[in-house]
mmCIF file of the N, C-alpha and C atoms, coordinates in Angstrom:
data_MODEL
# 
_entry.id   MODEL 
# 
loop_
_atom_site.group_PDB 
_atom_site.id 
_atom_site.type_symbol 
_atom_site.label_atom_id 
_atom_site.label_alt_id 
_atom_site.label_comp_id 
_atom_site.label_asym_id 
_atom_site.label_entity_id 
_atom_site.label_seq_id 
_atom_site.pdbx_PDB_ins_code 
_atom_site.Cartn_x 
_atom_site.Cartn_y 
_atom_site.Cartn_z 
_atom_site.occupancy 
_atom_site.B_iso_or_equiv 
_atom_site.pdbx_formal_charge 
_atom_site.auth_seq_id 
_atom_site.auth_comp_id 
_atom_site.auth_asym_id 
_atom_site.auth_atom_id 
_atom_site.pdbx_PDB_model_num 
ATOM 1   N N  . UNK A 1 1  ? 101.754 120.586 119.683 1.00 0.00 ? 1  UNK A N  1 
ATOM 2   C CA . UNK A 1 1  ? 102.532 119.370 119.514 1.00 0.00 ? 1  UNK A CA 1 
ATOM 3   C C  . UNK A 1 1  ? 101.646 118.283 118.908 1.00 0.00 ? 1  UNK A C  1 
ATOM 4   N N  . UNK A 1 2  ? 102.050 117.688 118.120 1.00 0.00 ? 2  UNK A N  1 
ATOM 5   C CA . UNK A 1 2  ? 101.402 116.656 117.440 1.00 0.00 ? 2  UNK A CA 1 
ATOM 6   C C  . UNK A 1 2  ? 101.142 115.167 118.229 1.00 0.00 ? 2  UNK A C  1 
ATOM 7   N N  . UNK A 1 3  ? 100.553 114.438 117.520 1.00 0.00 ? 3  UNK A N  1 
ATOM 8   C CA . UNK A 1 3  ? 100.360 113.357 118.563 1.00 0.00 ? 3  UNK A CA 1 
ATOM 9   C C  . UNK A 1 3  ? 101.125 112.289 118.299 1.00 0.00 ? 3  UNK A C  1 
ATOM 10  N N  . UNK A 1 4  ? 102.128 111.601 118.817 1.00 0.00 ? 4  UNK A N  1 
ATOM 11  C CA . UNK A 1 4  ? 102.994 110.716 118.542 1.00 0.00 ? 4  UNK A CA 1 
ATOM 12  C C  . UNK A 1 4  ? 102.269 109.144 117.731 1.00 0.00 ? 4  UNK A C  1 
ATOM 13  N N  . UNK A 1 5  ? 103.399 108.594 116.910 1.00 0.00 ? 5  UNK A N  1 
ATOM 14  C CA . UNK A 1 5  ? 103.144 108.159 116.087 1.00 0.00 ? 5  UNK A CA 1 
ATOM 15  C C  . UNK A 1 5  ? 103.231 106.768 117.336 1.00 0.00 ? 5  UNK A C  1 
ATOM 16  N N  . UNK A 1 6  ? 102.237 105.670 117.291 1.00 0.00 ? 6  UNK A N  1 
ATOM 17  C CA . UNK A 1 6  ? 102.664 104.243 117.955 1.00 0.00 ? 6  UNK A CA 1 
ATOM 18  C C  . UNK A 1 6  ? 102.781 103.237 116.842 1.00 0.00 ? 6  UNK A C  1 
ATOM 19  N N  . UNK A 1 7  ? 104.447 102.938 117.673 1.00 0.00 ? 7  UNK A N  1 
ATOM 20  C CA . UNK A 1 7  ? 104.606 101.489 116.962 1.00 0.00 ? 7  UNK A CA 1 
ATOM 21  C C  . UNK A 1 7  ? 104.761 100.286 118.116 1.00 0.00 ? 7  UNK A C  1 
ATOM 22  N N  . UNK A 1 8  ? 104.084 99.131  117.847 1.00 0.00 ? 8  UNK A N  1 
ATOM 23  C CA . UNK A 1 8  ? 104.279 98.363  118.160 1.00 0.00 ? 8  UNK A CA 1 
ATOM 24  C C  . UNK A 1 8  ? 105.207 96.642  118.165 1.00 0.00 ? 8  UNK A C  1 
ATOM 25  N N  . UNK A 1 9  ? 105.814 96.967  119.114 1.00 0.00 ? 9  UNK A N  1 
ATOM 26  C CA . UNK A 1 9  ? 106.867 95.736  118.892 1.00 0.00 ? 9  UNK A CA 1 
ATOM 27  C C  . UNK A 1 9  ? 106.432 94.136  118.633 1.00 0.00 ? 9  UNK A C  1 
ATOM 28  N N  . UNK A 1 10 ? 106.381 93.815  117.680 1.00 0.00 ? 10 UNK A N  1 
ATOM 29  C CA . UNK A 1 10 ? 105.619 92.478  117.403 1.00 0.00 ? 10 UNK A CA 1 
ATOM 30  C C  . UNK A 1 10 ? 106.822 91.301  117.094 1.00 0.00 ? 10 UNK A C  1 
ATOM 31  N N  . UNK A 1 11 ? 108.070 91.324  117.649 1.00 0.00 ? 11 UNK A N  1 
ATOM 32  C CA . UNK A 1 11 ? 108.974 90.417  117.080 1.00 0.00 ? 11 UNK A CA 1 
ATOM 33  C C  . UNK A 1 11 ? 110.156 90.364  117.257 1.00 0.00 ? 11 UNK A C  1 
ATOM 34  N N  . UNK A 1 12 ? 111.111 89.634  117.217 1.00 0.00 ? 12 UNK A N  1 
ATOM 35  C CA . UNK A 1 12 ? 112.700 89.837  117.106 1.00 0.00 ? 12 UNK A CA 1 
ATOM 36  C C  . UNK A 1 12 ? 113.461 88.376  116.811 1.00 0.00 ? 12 UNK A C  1 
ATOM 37  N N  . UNK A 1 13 ? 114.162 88.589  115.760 1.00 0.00 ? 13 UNK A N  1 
ATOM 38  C CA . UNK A 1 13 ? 114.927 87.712  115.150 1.00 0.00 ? 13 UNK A CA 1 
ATOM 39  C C  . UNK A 1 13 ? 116.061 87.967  114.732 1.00 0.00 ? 13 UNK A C  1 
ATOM 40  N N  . UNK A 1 14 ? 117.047 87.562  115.435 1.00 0.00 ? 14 UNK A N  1 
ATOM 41  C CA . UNK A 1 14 ? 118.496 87.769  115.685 1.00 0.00 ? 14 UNK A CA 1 
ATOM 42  C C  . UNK A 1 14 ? 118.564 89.096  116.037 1.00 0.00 ? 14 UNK A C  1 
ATOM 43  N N  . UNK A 1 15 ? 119.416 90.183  115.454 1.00 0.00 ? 15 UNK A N  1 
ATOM 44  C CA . UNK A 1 15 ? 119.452 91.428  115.975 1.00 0.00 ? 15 UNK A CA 1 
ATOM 45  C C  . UNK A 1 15 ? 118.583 92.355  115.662 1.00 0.00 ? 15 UNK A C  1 
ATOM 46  N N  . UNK A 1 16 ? 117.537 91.776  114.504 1.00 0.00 ? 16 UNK A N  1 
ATOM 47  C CA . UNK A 1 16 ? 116.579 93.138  113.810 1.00 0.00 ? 16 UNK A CA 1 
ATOM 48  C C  . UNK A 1 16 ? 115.196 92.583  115.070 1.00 0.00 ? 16 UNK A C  1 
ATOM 49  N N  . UNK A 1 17 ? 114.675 93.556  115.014 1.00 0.00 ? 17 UNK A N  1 
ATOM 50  C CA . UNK A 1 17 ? 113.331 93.947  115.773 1.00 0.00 ? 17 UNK A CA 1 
ATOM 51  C C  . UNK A 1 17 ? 112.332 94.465  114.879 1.00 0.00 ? 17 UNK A C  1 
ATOM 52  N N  . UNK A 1 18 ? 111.175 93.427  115.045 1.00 0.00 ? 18 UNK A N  1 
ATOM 53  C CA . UNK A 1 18 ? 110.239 93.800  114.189 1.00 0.00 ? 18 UNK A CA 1 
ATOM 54  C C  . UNK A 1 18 ? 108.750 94.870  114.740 1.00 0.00 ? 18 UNK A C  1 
ATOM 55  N N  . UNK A 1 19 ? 108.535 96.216  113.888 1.00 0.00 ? 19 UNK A N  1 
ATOM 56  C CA . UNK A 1 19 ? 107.902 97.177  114.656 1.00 0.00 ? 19 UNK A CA 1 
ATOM 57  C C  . UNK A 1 19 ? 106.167 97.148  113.230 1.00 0.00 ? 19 UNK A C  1 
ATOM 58  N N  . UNK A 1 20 ? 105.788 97.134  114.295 1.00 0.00 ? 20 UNK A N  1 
ATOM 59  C CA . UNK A 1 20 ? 104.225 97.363  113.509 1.00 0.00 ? 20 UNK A CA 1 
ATOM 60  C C  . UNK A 1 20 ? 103.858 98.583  113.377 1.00 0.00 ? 20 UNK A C  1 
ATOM 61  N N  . UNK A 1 21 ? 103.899 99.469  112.271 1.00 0.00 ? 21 UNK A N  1 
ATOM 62  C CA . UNK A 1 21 ? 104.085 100.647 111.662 1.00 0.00 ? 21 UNK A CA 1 
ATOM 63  C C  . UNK A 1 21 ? 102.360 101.021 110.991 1.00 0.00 ? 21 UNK A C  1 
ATOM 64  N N  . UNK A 1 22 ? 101.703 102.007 111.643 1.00 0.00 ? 22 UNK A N  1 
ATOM 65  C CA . UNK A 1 22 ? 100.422 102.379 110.986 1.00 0.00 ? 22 UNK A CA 1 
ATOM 66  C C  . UNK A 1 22 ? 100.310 102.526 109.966 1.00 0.00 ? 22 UNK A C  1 
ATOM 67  N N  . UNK A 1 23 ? 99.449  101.641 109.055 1.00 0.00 ? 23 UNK A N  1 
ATOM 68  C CA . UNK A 1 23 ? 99.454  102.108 107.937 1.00 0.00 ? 23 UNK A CA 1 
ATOM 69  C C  . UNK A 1 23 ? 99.723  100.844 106.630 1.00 0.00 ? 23 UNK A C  1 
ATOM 70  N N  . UNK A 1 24 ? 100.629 99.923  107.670 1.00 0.00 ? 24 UNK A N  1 
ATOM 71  C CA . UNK A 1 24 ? 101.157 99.375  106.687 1.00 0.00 ? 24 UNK A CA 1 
ATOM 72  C C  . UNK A 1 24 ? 101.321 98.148  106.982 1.00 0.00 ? 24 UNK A C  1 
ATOM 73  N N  . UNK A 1 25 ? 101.237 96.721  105.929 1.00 0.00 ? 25 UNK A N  1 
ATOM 74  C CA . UNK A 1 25 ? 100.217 95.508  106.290 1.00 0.00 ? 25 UNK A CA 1 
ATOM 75  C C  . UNK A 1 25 ? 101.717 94.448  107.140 1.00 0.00 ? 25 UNK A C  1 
ATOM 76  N N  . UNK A 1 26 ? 103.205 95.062  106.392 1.00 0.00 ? 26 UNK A N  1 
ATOM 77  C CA . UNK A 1 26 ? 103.770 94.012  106.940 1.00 0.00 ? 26 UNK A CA 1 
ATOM 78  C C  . UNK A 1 26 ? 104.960 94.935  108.150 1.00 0.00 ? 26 UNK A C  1 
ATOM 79  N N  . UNK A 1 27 ? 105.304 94.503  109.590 1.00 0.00 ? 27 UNK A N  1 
ATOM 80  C CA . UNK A 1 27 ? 105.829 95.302  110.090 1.00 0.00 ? 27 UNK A CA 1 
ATOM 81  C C  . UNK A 1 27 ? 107.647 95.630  109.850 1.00 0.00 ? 27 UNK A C  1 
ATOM 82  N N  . UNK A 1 28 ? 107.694 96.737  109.838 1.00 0.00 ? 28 UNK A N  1 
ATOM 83  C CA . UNK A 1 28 ? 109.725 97.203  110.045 1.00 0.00 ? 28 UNK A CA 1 
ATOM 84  C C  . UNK A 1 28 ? 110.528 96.591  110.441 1.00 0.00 ? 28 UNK A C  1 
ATOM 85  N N  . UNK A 1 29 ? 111.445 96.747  109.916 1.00 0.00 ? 29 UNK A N  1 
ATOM 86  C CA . UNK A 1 29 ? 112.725 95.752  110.541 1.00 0.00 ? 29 UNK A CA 1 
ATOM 87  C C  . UNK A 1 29 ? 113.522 96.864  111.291 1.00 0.00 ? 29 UNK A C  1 
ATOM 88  N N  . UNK A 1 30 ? 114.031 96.690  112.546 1.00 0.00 ? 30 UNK A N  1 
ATOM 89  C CA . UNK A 1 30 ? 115.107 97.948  112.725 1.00 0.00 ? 30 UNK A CA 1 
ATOM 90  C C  . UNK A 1 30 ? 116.271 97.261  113.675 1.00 0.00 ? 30 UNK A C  1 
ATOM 91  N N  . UNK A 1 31 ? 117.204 97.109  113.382 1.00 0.00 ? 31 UNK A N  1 
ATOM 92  C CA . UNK A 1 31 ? 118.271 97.193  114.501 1.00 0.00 ? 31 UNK A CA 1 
ATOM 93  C C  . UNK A 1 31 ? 117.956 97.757  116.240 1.00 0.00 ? 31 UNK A C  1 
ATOM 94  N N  . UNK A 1 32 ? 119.158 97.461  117.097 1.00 0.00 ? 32 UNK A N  1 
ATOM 95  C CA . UNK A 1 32 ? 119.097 97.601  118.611 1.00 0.00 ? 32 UNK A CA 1 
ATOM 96  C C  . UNK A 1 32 ? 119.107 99.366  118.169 1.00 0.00 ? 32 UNK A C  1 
ATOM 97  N N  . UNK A 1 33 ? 119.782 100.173 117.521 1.00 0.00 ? 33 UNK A N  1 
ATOM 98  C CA . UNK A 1 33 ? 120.318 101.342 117.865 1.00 0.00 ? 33 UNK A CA 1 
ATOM 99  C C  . UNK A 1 33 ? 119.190 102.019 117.400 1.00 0.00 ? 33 UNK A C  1 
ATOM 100 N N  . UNK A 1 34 ? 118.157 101.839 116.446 1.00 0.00 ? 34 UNK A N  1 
ATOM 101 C CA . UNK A 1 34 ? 117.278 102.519 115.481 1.00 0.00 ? 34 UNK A CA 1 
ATOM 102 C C  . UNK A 1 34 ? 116.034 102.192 116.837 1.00 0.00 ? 34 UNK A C  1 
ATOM 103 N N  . UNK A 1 35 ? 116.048 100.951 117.153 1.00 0.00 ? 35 UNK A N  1 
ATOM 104 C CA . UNK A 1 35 ? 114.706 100.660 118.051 1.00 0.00 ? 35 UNK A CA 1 
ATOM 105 C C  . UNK A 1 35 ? 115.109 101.823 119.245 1.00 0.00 ? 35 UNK A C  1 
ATOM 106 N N  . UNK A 1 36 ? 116.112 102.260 119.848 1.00 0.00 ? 36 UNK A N  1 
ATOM 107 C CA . UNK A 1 36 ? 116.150 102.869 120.959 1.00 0.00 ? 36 UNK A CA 1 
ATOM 108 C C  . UNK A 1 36 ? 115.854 104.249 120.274 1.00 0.00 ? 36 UNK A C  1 
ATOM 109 N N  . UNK A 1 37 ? 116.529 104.780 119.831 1.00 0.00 ? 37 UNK A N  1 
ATOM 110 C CA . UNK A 1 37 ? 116.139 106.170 118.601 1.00 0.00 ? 37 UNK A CA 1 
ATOM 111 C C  . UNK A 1 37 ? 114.654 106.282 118.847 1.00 0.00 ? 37 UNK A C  1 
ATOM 112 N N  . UNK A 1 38 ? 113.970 105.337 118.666 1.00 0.00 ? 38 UNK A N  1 
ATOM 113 C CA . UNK A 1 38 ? 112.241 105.423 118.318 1.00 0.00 ? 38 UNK A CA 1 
ATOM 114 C C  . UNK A 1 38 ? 111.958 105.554 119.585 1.00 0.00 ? 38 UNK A C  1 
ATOM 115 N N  . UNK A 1 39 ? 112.284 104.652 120.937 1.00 0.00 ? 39 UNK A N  1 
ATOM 116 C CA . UNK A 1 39 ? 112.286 105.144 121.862 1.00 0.00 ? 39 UNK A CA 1 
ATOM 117 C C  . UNK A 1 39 ? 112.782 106.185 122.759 1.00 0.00 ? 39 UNK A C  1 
ATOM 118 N N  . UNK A 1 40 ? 113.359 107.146 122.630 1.00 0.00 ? 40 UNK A N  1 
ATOM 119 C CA . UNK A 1 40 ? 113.644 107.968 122.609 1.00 0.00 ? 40 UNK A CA 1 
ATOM 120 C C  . UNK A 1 40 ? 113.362 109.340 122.255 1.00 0.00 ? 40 UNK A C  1 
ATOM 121 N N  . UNK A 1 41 ? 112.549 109.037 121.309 1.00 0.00 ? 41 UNK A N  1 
ATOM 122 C CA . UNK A 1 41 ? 112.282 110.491 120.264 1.00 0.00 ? 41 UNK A CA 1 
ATOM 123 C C  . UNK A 1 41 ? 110.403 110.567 121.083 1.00 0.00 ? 41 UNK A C  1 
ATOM 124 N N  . UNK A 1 42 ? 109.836 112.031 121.264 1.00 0.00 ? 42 UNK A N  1 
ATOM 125 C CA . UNK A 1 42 ? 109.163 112.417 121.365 1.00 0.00 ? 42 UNK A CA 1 
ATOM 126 C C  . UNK A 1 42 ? 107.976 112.099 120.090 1.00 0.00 ? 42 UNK A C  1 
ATOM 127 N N  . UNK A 1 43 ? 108.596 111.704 118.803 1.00 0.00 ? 43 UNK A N  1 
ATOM 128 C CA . UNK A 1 43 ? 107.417 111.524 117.963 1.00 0.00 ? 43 UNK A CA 1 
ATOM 129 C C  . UNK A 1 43 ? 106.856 110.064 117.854 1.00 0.00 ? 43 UNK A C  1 
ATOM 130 N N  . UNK A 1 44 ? 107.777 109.457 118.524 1.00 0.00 ? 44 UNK A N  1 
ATOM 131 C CA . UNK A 1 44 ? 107.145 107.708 118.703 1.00 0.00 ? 44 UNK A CA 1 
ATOM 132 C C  . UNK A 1 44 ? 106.515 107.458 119.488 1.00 0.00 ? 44 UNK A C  1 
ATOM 133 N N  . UNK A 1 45 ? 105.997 106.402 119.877 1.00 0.00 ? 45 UNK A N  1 
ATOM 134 C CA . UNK A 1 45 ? 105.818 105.644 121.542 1.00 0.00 ? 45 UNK A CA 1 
ATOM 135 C C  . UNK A 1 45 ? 105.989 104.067 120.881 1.00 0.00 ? 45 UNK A C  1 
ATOM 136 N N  . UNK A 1 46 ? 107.002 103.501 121.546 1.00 0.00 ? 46 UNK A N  1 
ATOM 137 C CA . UNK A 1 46 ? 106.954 102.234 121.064 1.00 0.00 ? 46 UNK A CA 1 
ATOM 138 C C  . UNK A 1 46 ? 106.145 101.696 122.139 1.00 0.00 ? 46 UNK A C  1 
ATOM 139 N N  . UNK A 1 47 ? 105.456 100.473 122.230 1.00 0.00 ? 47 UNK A N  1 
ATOM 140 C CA . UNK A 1 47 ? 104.748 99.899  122.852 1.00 0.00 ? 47 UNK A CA 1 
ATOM 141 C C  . UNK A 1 47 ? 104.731 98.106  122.459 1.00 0.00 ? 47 UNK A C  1 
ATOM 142 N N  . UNK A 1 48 ? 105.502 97.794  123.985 1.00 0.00 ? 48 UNK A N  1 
ATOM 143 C CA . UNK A 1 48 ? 105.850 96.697  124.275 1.00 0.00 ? 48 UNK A CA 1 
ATOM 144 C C  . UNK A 1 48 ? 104.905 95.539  125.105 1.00 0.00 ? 48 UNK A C  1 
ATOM 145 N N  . UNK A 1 49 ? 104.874 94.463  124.668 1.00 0.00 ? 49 UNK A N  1 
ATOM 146 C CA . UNK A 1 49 ? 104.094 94.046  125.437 1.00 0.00 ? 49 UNK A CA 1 
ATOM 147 C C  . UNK A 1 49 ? 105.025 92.753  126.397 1.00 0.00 ? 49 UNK A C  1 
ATOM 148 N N  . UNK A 1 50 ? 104.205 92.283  127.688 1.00 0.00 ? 50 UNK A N  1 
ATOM 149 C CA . UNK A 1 50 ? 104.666 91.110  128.422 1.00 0.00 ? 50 UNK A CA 1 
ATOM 150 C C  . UNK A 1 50 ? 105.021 90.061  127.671 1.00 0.00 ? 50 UNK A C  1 
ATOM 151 N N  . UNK A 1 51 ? 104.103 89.811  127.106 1.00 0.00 ? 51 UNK A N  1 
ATOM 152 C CA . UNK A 1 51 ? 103.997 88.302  126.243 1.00 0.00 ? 51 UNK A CA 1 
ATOM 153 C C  . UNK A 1 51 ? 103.434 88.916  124.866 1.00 0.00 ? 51 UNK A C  1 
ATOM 154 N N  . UNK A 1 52 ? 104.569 89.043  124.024 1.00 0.00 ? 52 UNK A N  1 
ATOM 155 C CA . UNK A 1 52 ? 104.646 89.308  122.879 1.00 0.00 ? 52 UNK A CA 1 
ATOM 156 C C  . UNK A 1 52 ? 103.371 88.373  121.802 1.00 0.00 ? 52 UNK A C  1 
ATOM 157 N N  . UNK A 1 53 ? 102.644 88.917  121.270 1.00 0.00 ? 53 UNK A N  1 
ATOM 158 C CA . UNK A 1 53 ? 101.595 88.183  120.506 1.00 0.00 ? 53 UNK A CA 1 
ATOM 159 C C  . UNK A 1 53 ? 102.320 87.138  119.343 1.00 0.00 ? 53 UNK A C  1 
ATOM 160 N N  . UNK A 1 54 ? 101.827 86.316  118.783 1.00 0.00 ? 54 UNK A N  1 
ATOM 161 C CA . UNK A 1 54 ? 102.659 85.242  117.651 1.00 0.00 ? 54 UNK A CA 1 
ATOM 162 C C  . UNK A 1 54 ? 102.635 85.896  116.521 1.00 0.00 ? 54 UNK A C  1 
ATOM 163 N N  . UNK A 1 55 ? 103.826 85.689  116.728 1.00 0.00 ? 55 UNK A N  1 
ATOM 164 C CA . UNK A 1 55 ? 104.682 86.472  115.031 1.00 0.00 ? 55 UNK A CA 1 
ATOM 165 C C  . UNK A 1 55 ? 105.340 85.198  114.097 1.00 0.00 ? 55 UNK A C  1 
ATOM 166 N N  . UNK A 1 56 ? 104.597 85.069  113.121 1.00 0.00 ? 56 UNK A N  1 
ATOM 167 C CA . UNK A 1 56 ? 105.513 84.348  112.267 1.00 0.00 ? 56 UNK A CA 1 
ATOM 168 C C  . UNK A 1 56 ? 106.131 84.625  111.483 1.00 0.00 ? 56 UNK A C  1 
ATOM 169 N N  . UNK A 1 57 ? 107.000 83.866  111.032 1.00 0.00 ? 57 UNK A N  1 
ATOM 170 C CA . UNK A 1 57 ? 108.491 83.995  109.617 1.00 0.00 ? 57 UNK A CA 1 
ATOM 171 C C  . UNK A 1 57 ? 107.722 84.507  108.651 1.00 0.00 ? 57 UNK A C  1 
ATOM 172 N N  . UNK A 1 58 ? 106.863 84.166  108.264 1.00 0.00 ? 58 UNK A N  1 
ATOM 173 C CA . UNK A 1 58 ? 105.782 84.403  107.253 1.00 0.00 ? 58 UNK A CA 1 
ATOM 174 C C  . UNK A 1 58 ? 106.345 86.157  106.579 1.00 0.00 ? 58 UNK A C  1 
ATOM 175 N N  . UNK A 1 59 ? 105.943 86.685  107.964 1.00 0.00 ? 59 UNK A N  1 
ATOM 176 C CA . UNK A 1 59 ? 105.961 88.463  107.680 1.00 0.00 ? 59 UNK A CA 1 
ATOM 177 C C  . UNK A 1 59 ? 107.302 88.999  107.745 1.00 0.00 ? 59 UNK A C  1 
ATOM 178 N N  . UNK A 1 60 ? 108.520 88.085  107.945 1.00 0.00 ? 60 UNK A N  1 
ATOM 179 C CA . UNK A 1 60 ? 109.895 88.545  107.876 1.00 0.00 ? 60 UNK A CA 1 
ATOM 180 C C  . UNK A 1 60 ? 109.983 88.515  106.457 1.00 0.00 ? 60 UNK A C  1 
ATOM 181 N N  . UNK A 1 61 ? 110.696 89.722  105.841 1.00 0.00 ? 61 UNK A N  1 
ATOM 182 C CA . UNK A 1 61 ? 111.078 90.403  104.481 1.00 0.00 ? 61 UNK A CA 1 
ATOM 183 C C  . UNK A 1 61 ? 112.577 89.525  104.277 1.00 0.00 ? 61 UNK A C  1 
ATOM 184 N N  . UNK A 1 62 ? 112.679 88.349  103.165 1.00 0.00 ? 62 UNK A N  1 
ATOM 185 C CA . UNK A 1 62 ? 113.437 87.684  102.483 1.00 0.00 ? 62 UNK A CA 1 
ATOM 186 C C  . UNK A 1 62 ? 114.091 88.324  101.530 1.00 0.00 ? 62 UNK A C  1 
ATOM 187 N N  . UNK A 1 63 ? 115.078 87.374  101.226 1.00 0.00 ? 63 UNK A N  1 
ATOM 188 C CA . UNK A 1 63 ? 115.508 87.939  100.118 1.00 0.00 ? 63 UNK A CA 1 
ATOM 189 C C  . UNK A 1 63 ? 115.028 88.154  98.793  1.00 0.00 ? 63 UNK A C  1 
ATOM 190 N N  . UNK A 1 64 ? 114.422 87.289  98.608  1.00 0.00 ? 64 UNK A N  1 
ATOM 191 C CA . UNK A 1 64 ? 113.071 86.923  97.823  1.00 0.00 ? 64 UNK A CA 1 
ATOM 192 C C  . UNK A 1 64 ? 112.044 88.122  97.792  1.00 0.00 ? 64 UNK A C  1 
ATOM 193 N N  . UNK A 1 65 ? 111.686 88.347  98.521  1.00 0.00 ? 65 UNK A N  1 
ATOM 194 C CA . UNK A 1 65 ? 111.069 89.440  98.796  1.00 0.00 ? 65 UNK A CA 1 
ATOM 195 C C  . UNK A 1 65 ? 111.609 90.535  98.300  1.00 0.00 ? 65 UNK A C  1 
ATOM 196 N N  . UNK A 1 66 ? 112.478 90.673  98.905  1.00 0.00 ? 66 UNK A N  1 
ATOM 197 C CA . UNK A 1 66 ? 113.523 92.536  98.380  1.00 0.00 ? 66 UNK A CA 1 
ATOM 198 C C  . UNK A 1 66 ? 113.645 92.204  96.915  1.00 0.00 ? 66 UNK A C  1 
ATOM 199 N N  . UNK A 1 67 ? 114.011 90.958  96.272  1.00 0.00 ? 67 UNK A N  1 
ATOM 200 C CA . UNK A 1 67 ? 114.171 91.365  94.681  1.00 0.00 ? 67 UNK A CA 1 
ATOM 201 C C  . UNK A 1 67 ? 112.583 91.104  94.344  1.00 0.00 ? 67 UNK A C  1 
ATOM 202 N N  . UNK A 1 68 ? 111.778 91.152  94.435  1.00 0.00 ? 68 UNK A N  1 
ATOM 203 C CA . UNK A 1 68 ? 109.832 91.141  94.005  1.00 0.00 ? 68 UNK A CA 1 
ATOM 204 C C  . UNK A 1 68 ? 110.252 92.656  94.186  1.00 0.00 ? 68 UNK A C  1 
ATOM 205 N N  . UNK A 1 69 ? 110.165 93.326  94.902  1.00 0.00 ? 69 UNK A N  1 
ATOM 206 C CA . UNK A 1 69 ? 109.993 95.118  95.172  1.00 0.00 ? 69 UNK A CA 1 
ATOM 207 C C  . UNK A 1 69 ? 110.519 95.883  94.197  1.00 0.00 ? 69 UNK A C  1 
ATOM 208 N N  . UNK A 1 70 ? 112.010 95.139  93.831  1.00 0.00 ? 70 UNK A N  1 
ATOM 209 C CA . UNK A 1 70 ? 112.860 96.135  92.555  1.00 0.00 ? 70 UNK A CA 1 
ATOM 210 C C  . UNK A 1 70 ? 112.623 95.507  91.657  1.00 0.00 ? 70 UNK A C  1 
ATOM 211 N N  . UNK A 1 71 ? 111.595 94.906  90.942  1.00 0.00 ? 71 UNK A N  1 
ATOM 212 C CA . UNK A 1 71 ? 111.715 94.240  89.601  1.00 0.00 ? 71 UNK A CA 1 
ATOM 213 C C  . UNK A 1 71 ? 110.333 95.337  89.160  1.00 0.00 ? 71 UNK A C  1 
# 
């Protein structure tokens, strides 16, 4: 068995939940149903903390953002 992948929960703004993904500089956006999925599945471990570390707007993906990616 392989060794599960950790993501860490660094955020939440309105219904998306933001997950800190190895590998990669800005973290995931996922919905309530996708975050439980990850919890759930044998290849994740999400990892939550008490007092969530400071997350700013900064690293939330705009709209602005999504059209920079497809151009």
């Amino acid at each position: 068995m392989e060794t599960p992948i950790k993501l860490e929960l660094v955020g939440q703004k309105g219904e998306l939940f933001a997950l800190k993904y190895p590998g990669l500089q800005i973290p995931i956006h996922v919905n309530q149903e996708l975050l439980e999925k990850f919890k759930a599945s044998d290849e994740y471990v999400v990892i939550e903390h008490q007092s969530p570390p400071e997350y700013t707007n900064e690293l939330w993906a705009s709209s602005d953002t999504k059209s920079q990616i497809n151009t």
